[in-house]
Each structure stands twice: as structure tokens, then as C-alpha cells.
N, C-alpha and C positions, 0 to 999 in steps of 0.2 A: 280580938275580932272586931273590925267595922261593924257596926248596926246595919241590920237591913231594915227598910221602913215594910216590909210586909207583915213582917214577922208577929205581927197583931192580929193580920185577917186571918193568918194560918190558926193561931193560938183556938179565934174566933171561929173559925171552923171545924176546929178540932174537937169543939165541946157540942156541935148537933149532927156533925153528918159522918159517918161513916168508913167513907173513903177521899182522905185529899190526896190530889196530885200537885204536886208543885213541877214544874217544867222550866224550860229555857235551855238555852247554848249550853253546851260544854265549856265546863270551867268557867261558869258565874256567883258560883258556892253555893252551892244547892247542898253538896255532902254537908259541907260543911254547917250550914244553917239546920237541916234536919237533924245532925245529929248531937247540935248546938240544943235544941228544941227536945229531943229525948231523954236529954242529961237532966235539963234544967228545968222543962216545963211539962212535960208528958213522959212520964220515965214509958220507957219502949226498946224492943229487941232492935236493935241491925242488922240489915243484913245487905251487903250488896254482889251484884250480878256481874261484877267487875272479876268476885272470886269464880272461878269456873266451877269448883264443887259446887256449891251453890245452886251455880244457873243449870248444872247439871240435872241436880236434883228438879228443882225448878222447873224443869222443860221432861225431863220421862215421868213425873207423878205429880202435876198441879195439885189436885185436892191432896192427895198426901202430903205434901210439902208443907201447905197451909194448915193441915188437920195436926201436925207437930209442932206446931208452933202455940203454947198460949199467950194471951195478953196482947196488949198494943207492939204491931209490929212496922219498922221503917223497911221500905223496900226499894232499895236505891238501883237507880238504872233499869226503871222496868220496860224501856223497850227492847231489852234485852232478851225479854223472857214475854211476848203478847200472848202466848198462850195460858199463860196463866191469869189473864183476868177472867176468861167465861167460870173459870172455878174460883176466881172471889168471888164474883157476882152469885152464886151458889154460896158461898162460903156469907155473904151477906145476908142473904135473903133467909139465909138460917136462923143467924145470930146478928141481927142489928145494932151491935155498941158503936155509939157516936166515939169515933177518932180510934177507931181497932186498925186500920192499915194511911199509914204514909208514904206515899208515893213521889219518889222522883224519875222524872225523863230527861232525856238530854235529846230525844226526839219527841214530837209532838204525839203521841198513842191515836190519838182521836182524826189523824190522818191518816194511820196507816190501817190496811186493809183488811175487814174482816174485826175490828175492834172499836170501831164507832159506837156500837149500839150494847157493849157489855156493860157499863155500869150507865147507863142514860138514867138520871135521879137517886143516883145513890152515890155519887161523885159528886166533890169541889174543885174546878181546876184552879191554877193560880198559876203566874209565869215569876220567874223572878230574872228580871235582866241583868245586864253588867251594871255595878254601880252607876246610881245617879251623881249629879252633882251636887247633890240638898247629903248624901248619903257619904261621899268624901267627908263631908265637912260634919259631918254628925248632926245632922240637919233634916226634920220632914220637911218637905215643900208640901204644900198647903196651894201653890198657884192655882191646879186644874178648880179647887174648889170653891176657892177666894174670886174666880172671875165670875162666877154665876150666881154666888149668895149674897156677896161685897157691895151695898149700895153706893156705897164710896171707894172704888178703888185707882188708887193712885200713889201704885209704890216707888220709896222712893231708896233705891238699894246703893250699896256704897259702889264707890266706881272700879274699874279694873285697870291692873296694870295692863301698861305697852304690851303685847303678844301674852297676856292670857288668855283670852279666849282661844285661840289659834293654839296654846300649850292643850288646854283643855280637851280643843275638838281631836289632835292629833294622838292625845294619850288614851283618848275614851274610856272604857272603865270595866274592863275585865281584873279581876283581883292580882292577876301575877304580872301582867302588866303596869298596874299603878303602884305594884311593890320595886318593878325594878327601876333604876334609876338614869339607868344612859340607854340611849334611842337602839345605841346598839343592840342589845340587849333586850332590847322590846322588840327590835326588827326578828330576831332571831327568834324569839316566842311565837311573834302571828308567822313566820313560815310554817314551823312545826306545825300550829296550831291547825293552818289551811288544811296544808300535809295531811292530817290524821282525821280529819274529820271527812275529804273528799275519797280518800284510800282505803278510811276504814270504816267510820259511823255508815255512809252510806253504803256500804257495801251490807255491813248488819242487818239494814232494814229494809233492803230491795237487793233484785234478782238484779243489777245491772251489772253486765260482764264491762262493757268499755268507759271503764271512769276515765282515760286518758283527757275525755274531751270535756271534763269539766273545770277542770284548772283553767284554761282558754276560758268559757261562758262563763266562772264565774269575774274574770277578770272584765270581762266584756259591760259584765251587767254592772260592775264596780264604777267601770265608767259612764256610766248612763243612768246613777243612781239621782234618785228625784226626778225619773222621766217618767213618762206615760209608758207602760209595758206594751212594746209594738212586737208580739210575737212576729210576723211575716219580714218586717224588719233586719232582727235581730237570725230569723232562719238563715237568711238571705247573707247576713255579714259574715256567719261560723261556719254555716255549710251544715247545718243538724238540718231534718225534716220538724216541722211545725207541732207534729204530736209527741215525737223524743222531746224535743225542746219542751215543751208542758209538761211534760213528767220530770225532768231533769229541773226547772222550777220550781215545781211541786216538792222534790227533794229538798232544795235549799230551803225551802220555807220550813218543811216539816223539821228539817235539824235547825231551824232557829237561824241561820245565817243571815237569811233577808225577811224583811217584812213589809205586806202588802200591806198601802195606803190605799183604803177604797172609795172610787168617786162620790159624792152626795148626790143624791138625789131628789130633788125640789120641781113643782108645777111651778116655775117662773115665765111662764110662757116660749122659754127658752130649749135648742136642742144641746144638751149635754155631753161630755165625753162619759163613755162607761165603760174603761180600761181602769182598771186598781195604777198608780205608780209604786217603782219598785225602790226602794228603801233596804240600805244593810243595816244591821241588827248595831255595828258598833262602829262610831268613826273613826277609833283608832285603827282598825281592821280596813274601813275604807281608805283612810290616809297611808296607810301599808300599798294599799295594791294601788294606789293612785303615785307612788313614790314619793311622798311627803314625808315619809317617816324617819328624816334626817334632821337633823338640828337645824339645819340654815335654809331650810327649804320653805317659799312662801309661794302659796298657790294664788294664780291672775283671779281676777277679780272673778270674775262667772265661774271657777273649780271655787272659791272663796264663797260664793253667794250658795253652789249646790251642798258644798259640806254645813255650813251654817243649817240650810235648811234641814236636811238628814237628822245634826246633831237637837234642832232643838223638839222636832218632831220625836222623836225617838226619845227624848226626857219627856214630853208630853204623854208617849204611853205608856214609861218605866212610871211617872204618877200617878196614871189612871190603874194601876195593878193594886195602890195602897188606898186610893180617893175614894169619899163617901159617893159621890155624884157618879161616878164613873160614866163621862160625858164618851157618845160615840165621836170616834176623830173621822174625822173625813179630808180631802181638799173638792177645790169649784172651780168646775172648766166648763165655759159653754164652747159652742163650733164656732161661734161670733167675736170670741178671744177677751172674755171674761172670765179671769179667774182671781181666787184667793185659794196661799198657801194652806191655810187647816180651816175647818167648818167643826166647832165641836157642838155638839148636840146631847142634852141632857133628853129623859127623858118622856118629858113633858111637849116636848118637837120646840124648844126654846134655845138662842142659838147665839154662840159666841164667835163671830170670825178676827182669822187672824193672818198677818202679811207676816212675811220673815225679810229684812234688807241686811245686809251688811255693811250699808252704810254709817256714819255717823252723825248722819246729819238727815231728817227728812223732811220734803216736801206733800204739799196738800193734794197733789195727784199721784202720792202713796196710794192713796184714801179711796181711790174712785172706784174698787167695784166693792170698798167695803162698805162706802154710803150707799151703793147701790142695793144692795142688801138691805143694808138699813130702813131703805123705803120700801121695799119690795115686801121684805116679810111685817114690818109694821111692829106692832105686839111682841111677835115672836123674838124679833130681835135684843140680847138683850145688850151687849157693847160690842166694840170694832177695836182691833189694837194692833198697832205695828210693832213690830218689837226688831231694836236695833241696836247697833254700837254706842250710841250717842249713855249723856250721865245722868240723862232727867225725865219724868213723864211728864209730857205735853199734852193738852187737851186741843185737839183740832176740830171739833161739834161737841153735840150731845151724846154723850156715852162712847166717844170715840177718842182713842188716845195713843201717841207716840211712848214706847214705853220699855225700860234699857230690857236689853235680854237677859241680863244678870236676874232679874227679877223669878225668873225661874224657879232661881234654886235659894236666893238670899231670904 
């Protein structure tokens, strides 16, 4: 089994609080990490919702279900079954044992309706994404952490071969995906994959009778990934009305497929955009529906610039799930045509930006809204960094640096 680099927070959660949820996409190894985690480090019942006896039970008798069971128990796939959290939260409030129920979703719970507010303080969630690139290689990446505490940072990581990175952003990192070996065979995965999660997960968890038109939106939104989310847009190109389309949104995110990048918010004297961009959960899945997913296939330079951006965004918050700082991510868009690709924000309102190119080579008006920052926040600010193709980190000012994107994960 791969290491996951979460597999620490959970242990660590597991010894104060109650009820963890670990969540994410279908088929990122969630079973199999929890049940990796019962065996070896929290011995605990199983039991998944997958089995119909089960969720049977499960859904006509909650508290009986629960009141049968003693000891630490794993409960896999519990959007299967939301009626059974108002009877944890009963079933908690009784008996409070730190790490009595483990919880996996392959929907988000805490979006869907009517299960927001059951266990509010008596729950840890946790996501665990498709493999990282630090996690391929049995590696923690340490980067989100190392840019904010690091007084010195200037790594200097070994270089990559001709089309790795482009191997990397195309395979992305779903577990059976990076087991199989020819593109064939990967292409045949994310079909099913799509398949079963637009026909069936969503049908699980919403009343929607015409999934027809979501294969279409989501291909739609595949191509406009890294854009400013223009619901009236995007109505206007499918032919959905503006509040289906929000809900049919709201789906993809709650199954994990795509994820909202939310604008920052800063008194720069400046007016801002305040649209979240939309983001898919994995580039291998993007480079599927973009038709990449062939061996000979190399995307023009601006589909080259949006996948870069997607994949290293999207390592950015597969780290922040393991990171001590757990920096908020954002990007920066004024109306005046000011922007930087991610704004990460520690707690403290102290701020790391950062440009994504796919070049290999940068120039010093990379740099200009991230000096602009620079001056602007003052204090606050604490370094600026491009991160690019190139093999070196460059220092372009003070606390401002050109810097390989491999550094990520090396």
C-alpha cells in the first residue's frame, strides 16, 4: 500500500474526538486507508454501506443499528445512509469515547440536506484526495509549510525529464489509475469512472430525475477549468436555467469532482472579482475530457498553462489536508486586471503569493502584481514566487523568487 501523508492527522484525531470523517472522490482509498487504520492502529469493527444488508439495517432502525454494535466502529460510505447521523449524535452525546465511530464519504455529508448541523463539535472532517506527487514517490511535501516559517527558502530540487511533468499532470493520481500502465487503459477507467458517479452517486444523494444533461456540463465546465465561474455564461451555452445549473454544481462539488477556488478578499483600495473559479478535483480526469489522454497528445500552450495551473493548485490543497499551518488558498482578481494565480493566507492575515507559468524561462514582469502586493500589504507580506519549468531558483527582489515547480513535491 502507498503511504498516505494524512494518515497522522487521522491517528491524531482519533485519540480526542469522537467522530472522524475522512471524505473525497470515489476511489482515492479511503476503504482502504481506514480499514489499513483498524487493522493496524485502532483495531475497529467494519462495516460498509456498499453491503445492502447493512445500509438496510442502517436506514429502518438508526439507534438500533448503532446500539448493536460495541467498540470502535468504521463506517464506510455513510452518505449512503444520512439518516443515521441524528442517531450518532444521540448515540454521542450519550457516550463520548474519543475515536468510537470512523467515518467515510464519497459525498461531502455536510452539503447535503438536513445533515449540516448533526454532529457540529463532535466531528473531525478530513478529505483525502487522489495521490499527491510527494505521496507517489513516498515522500511528505513539507512546501505549504516551508514557504511561511522558512527564513531562508530557496530550493533547489533536481530537474525533470523531457515530458514529465505533462506525464504527471495527464496521469494525475487516482490509485487505479496510476496502477495501470498504458493510457488505454486509463482512458477506459475515467469513462466508467465519469459513468458511475453521474448515473449513480448522484442519483443517491439528490432527487434529480434528468442526469442526461450532466455528462454535457460537466464536460463544458472541464473546458473552462481555471475560469472565473460565470453561471449566466455557461446557462446561456447548455441551455440549463441559472438555478438547475447551481444545483447541478453544487452536485459536482459535493461528490468531490470539482473544487471551488475562492476569490481573496483584501481592502486594497481596489474593486475585486467575487466569483470562486472552478477547478477539477484531478488532472488526469481533466486531461480525459480535454482529450489528452493519449500517449502522443500535447496540449498548445494556453490548455498547457490552464492544466499546470489546476494541477499544482490542487497539490496545494491535497498538502494543506496533512500541513501544520493549513494556509487558506485563494487567487487575486481586481476589475482593473490585477491578478495572481494563489494568495495563501495563514492565520495570522500573513500572506504568500504565488504565479503559476509554464514557461521555462521567466521574466521580471512575471512579478508585477506580485510586487504589487508586496508593497501594498507591507508586513503582511511574507514572499512572492513564480513557479515554473525552468531548473533553478532565482531571486528577483526581496523575498521574491523564480522557483522550479518540481519543488512541490521534491
Amino acid at each position: 500500500m502507498i503511504g498516505r501523508n494524512i494518515t497522522g492527522s487521522i491517528i491524531q484525531a482519533i485519540a480526542d474526538t469522537p467522530v472522524i470523517l475522512l471524505n473525497g472522490a470515489r476511489q482515492t482509498g479511503k476503504s482502504t486507508l481506514v480499514k489499513w487504520i483498524g487493522e493496524k492502529k485502532h483495531k475497529a469493527k467494519y462495516i460498509t454501506f456498499d453491503d445492502t444488508t447493512a445500509l438496510s439495517a442502517a436506514k429502518n432502525d438508526p439507534a438500533g443499528f448503532l446500539a448493536g454494535i460495541e467498540g470502535p466502529i468504521i463506517l464506510d460510505e455513510i452518505q449512503k445512509a444520512p439518516d443515521l447521523l441524528p442517531a450518532l449524535k444521540l448515540e454521542v452525546d450519550r457516550n463520548r469515547v474519543p475515536g468510537r465511530f470512523l467515518l467515510t464519504g464519497s459525498a461531502n455529508v455536510l452539503l447535503l440536506p438536513k445533515v449540516s448541523e448533526s454532529l457540529a463539535g463532535r466531528m473531525e472532517i478530513l478529505t483525502l484526495y487522489p495521490f499527491s506527487q510527494g505521496e507517489l514517490a513516498s515522500n511528505k511535501e513539507t512546501f505549504l509549510d516551508d514557504i511561511f516559517r522558512a527564513s531562508h527558502f530557496e530550493p533547489e530540487p533536481k530537474p525533470m525529464k523531457n515530458g514529465e511533468l505533462m506525464k504527471r499532470i495527464k496521469t494525475g493520481g487516482f490509485p487505479e489509475v496510476v496502477a495501470r500502465k498504458s493510457f488505454e487503459r486509463r482512458t477506459a477507467w475515467f469513462s466508467a469512472y465519469i459513468t458511475t458517479i453521474l448515473q449513480r452517486d448522484i442519483r443517491d444523494i439528490s432527487d434529480i430525475d434528468r442526469l442526461t444533461e450532466m455528462p454535457r456540463l460537466f464536460s463544458l465546465l472541464a473546458a473552462r477549468a481555471v475560469s472565473i465561474l460565470n453561471f449566466a455564461e455557461i446557462s446561456r451555452s447548455i441551455g440549463i436555467p441559472v438555478v438547475t445549473l447551481r444545483r447541478y454544481i453544487a452536485l459536482f462539488e459535493t461528490t468531490f469532482l470539482i473544487q471551488l477556488l475562492q476569490p481573496w478578499s483584501a481592502n486594497l483600495g481596489k474593486r475585486l472579482i467575487k466569483s470562486p473559479k472552478i477547478l477539477l478535483t484531478d488532472t488526469g480526469l481533466l486531461s480525459y475530457l480535454l482529450g489528452l489522454s493519449v500517449r502522443d497528445s500535447v496540449p498548445d500552450p494556453m490548455t498547457m498553462g490552464r492544466l499546470l495551473e489546476n494541477f499544482v493548485i490542487m497539490e496545494l490543497f491535497k498538502q494543506k489536508s496533512w500541513s501544520r499551518i493549513k494556509p487558506g488558498i485563494f487567487y487575486y482578481r481586481s476589475h482593473d486586471g490585477h491578478e495572481v494565480d494563489i494568495i495563501l493566507e495563514n492565520t495570522a492575515g500573513r500572506i504568500v503569493a504565488i504565479e503559476i507559468k509554464a514557461s521555462h524561462t521567466v521574466k521580471n514582469e512575471d512579478f508585477r502584481y506580485i510586487k504589487f502586493l508586496s508593497e501594498a500589504l507591507g508586513s503582511k507580506f511574507i514572499r512572492g514566487i513564480v513557479l515554473y519549468q525552468g531548473g533553478q531558483t532565482i531571486p528577483f527582489g526581496k523575498n521574491i523568487f523564480a522557483v522550479p515547480v518540481q519543488s512541490l513535491w521534491e
